[in-house]
N, C-alpha and C positions, 0 to 999 in steps of 0.2 A: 310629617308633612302631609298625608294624605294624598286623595284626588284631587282634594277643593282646591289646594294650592297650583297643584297644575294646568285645572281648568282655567284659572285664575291669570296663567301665563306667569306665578309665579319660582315654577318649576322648570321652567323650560333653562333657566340659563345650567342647572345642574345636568341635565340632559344634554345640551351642549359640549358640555364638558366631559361626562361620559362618552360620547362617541368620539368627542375628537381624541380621548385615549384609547378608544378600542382602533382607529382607525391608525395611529402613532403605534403601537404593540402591533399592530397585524403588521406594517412593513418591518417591524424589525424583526421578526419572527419567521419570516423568508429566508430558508436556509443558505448559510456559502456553498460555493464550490469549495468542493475538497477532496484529497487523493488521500489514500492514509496505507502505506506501507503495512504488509501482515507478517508478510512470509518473503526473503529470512529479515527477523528482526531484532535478530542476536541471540548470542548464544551457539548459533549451529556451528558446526563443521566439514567441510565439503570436500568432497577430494577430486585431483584434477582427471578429467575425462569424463566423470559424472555430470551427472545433469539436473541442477535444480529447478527445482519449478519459484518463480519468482509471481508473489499476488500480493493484489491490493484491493481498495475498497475505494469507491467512489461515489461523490455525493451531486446532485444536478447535473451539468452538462461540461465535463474538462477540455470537449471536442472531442473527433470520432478517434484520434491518435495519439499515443503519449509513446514519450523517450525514456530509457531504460539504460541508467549508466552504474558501472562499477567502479565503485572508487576505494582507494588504496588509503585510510586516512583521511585529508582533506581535500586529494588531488585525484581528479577523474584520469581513471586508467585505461576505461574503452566503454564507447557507446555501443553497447548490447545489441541495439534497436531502434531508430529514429521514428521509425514509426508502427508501433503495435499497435493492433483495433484496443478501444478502449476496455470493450467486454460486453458483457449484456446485464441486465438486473440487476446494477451498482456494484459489481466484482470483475475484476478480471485477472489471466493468468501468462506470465511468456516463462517457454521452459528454453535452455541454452545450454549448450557445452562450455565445462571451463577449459578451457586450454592449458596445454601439460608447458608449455611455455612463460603459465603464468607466476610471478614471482612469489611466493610460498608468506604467508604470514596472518598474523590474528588482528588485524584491523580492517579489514574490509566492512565494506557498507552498498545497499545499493540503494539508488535516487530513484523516481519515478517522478516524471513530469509530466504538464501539457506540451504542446510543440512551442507555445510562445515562452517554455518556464514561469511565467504567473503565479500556477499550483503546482506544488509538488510535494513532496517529502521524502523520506527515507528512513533506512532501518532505524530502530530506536537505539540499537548497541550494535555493539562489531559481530564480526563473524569467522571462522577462521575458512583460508583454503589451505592445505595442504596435500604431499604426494600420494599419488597413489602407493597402495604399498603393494608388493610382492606376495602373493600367499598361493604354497604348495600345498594342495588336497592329497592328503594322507588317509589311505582308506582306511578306514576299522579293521580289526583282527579279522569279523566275520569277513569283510570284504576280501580279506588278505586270501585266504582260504579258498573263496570260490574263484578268485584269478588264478590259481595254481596250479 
């Protein structure tokens, strides 16, 4: 096609049509909001009175407070947090006690929302809680020795 065609005003409708797809690609190209669950996202194991550290990742603006719910399977067990700060630099983290009250099993999942639930998400797989266990510290022989 060259310049001459352009000079010519024959080029202008192709140009036209260039921008109006650069300008059509740049809004779509405007990331969503999004929460994306890290930690736990199955797999793990926790046991009760411990404390996990619950994190995720976040994209644009979820607002300044998201809800943090445990749920047992498909049905929420207990809101964590209604309102934890989001975080800072697209990450953030809330750590909690599981309670020794809590009922023992390998389905759990946790959700991470905005306050209006809009975005959110949750573990990719289950998790287990289960009891604490009992464990007696049996000193080594040498230790046996110099307690004696």
């Amino acid at each position: 096609m060259g310049t001459k065609g352009l000079e010519n005003g024959k080029g202008g409708c192709f140009w036209a049509v260039v921008f109006a797809i650069l300008l059509a690609s740049a809004s779509f190209a405007h990331a969503c909001t999004m929460i994306t669950v890290t930690s736990p996202n199955g797999g793990e194991t926790y046991y009760t009175g411990k404390h996990p550290d619950d994190q995720w990742t976040y994209t644009e603006d979820p607002g300044t407070e998201l809800k943090i719910q445990l749920l047992k399977g498909k049905t929420v067990k207990r809101t964590l947090t209604a309102n934890v700060p989001v975080g800072s630099a697209g990450s953030g983290s809330y750590v909690w006690t599981i309670p020794s009250n809590l009922v023992y099993g390998g389905d759990y999942k946790i959700r991470v929302s905005s306050k209006n639930n809009k975005i959110k998400d949750g573990s990719d797989s289950d998790f287990v809680i289960t009891p604490a266990s009992c464990f007696a510290e049996v000193p080594s022989p040498l230790e046996r020795r110099v307690l004696q």
